[in-house]
N, C-alpha and C positions, 0 to 999 in steps of 0.2 A: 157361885162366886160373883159374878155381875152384879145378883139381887143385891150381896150383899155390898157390893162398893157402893152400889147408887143408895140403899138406906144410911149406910155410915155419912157420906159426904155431904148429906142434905138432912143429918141428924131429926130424920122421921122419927115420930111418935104416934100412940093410938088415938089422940086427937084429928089425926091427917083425916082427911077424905080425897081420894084422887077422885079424876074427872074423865073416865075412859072413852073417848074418841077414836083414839087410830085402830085401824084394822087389826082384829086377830091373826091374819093371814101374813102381816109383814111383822120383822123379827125387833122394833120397837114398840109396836101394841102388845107384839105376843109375850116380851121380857117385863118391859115399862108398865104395861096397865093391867094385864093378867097376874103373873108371878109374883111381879111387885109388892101389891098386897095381899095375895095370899101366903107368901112366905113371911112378910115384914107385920103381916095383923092389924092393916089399919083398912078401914072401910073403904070401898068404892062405890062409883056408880057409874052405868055404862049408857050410850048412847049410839047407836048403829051406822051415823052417818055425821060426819067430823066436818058439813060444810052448811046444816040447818044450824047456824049461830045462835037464831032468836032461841029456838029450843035449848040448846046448851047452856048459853047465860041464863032461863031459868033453870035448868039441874042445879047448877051449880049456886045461885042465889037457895032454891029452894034447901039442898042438902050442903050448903056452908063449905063446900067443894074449896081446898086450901091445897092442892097440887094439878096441875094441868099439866101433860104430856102432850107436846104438838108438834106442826111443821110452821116454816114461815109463811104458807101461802094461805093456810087455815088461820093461821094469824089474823093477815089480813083482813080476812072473813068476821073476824071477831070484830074489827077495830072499829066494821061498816057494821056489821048488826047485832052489836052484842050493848046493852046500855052500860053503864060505866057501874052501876051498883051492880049487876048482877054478879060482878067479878069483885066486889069489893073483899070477900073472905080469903082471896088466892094468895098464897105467901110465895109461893115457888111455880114459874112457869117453865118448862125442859125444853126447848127444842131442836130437832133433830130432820135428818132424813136429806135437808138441802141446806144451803148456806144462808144465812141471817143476815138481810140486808140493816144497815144502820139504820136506815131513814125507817125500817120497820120497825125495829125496835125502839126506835125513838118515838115512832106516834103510839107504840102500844101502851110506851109509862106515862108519854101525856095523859090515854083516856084510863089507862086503868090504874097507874099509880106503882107496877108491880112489874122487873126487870124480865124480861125473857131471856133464861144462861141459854146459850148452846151448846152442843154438845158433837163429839162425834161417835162414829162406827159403823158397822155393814153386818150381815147375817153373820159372816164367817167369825165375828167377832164375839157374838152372841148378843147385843151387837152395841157395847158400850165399852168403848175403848178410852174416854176421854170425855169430859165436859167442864164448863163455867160452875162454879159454884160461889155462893154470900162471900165475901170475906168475913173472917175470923178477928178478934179482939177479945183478949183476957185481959187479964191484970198486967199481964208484964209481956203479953206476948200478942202479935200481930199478924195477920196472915193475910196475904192478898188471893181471893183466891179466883176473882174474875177480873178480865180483860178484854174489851170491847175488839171486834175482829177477829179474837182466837176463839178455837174450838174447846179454850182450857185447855188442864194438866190432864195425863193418864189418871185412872182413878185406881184404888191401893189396890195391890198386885199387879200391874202392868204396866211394861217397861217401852217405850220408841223410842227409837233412834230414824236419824236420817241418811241416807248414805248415798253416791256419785249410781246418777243413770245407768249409766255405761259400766264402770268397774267395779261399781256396789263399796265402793272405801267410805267408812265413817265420816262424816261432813262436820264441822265445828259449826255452834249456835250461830244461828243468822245466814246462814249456806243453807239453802233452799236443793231439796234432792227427794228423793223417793224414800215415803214415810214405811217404817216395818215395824210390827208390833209383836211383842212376847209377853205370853202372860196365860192363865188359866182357862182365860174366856177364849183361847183358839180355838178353833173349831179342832177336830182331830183330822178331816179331811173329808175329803169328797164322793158320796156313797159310791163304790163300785168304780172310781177313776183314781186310779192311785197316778197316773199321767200324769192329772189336770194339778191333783195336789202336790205334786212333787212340783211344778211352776211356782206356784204361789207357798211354800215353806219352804224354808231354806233352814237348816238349822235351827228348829224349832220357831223362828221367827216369821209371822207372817206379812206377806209379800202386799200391801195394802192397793199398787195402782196411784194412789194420790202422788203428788206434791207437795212436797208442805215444808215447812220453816221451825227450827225450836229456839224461841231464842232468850237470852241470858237467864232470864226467870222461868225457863222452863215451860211456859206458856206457846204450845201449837198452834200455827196457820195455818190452813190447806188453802195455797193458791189454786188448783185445779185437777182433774184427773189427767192422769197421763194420755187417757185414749182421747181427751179434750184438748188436745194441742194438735197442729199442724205443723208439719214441716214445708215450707214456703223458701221456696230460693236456697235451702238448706239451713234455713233460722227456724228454730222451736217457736210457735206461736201462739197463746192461749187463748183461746174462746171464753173462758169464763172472765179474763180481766175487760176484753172487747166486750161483753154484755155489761160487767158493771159502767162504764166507761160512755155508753151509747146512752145508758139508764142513765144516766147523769146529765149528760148532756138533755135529755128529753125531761127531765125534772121528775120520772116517772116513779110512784112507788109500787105497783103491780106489774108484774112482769109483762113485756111485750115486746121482747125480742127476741127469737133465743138465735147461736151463731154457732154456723157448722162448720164442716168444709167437703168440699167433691174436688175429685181429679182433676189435675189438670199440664195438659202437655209440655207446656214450656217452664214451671216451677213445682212441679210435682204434684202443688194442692191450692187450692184458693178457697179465700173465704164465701160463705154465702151465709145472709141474715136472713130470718123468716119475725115476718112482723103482723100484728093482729092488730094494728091501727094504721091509719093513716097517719104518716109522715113527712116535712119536709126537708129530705135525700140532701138538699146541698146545703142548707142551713147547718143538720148534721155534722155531716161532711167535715165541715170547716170548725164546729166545736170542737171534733174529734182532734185535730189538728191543733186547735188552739191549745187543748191540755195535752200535749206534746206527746201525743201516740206516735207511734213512729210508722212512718209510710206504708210499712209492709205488712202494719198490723191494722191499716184501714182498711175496709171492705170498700169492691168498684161499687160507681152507681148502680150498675146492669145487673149486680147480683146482691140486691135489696127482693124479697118478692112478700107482699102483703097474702095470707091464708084468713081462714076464718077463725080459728082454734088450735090449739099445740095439742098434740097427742099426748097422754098422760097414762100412765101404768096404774091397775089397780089399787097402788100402797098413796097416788095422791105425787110421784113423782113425775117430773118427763119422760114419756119415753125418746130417748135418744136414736136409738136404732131406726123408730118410725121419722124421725125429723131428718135426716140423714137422706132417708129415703124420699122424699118428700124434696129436699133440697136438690139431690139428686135429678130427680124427675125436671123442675122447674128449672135449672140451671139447664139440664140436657134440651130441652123445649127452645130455652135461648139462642143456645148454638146451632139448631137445626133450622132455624129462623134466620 
């Protein structure tokens, strides 16, 4: 059912050639670039490592390669070493896995001409629950069907709703609440932990963790994951708005922030930012401020700490747990000092 949302909405033919890069081991290689075309009949051709650019812009130059399935940070990758013709035949770019910064997207159709939708979902999903797609134009009829910031509509057969943290009650468009998804592509649940899945299904609906917003048109936000917020003073705080928010201020278009949080005695939790460049703290500081962050969602100076490199999971994402850990460590060093 996935394969088949994702060829309906992006109305594939046997002229396609996809461009396989992601990991067969994470559940967007393994749906998106495996299944894809061996269900849907249109050619691919595959590439073992999704961050040698120069290589893939020739695959794709050489075999007329007209679907790309990516992430945004592979993106990137592209924008630096991929030349502008090699991607000249790409009609549809997907991307997935992390959030799509604008300034990415925006220098990717300066050099290549060719929008990158994104999209969302997670394994348990299968893992296409949602994404950007062309808008639509007939004779009489109109259809929008991307929106820059969203993740897109559900794709056909699958239904989200949002509803209250706390009480779980149906939220109206524009009320931001925790995203739950129904639809074919649920997983059935979890090998041998009928526990684990009884948390995350609820009535056939699955329990997603995010954030997110639906609003008039139908069009999804994910502001953040839930396990990405803080509770600070007793105010919810999100880490993912503090990263865009830092990024902006530093003019940055490659990630070099990322913002956690460790314990902490007198507010329960505090922020800590892990930075892979050099920065200057008060200049920061004081932009953060300027674009009217609110107090408690700026990080202290003392808990800014520069590393060498973010820990990253096989599939090409952060891992989280190791930064945490890491945050953890270099905040606890602070105090002991």
């Amino acid at each position: 059912s996935n394969v088949e949302s994702i060829y309906d909405v992006y109305q594939l033919n046997r002229d396609d050639c996809l461009i396989g890069v992601l990991p067969l081991f994470h559940s967007f290689g393994f749906t998106g670039t495996m299944w894809l075309p061996l269900l849907g009949g249109i050619r691919a051709v595959y590439h073992p490592n999704p961050v040698e650019g120069g290589v893939i812009g020739e695959m794709c130059r050489d075999h007329r390669g007209t679907i790309l399935m990516s992430t945004p940070t592979f993106l990137l990758n592209y924008i630096r070493k991929v030349p502008a013709e090699h991607f000249a035949t790409l009609r549809h770019v997907i991307v997935g896995a992390e959030k799509l910064k604008q300034r990415v997207a925006d220098a990717f159709v300066e050099k290549f001409g060719v929008v990158p939708r994104e999209g969302y979902g997670c394994t348990e999903l299968s893992p296409v629950a949602m994404v950007n797609v062309p808008d639509f134009e007939g004779e009489h009829v109109q259809q929008k069907g991307s929106k820059p910031g969203t993740v897109g509509h559900p794709v056909p057969g699958v239904a989200a709703r949002i509803v209250g943290v706390d009480d779980g009650a149906l939220l109206s468009p524009g009320e931001p609440g925790l995203l739950l998804i129904k639809g074919p592509n649920v997983m059935l649940g979890y090998l041998n932990n009928e526990e684990k899945t009884r948390e995350v299904i609820r009535d056939g609906w699955y329990v997603t963790g995010d954030i997110a917003v639906i609003d008039e048109e139908g069009f999804v936000s994910i502001t953040d994951r839930l396990s990405r917020f803080s509770k600070i003073g007793g105010e919810m705080v999100p880490h993912l708005k503090i990263e865009e928010e830092i990024h902006a201020v530093l003019g940055a278009n490659d990630q070099v922030c990322v913002v956690t949080s460790v314990p902490d005695e007198k507010k329960g939790e505090k922020l800590v930012v892990l930075v892979i460049r050099d920065i200057e703290i008060s200049a920061l500081l004081s932009g953060l401020s300027a674009r009217g962050l609110p107090n408690l969602w700026i990080p202290k100076r003392e808990n800014f700490f520069k590393i060498e490199s973010f820990p990253v999971l096989g599939s090409g994402k952060l891992d989280l747990q190791q930064v945490k850990r890491i945050a953890s460590d270099l905040a606890g060093k602070t105090n002991d000092s």
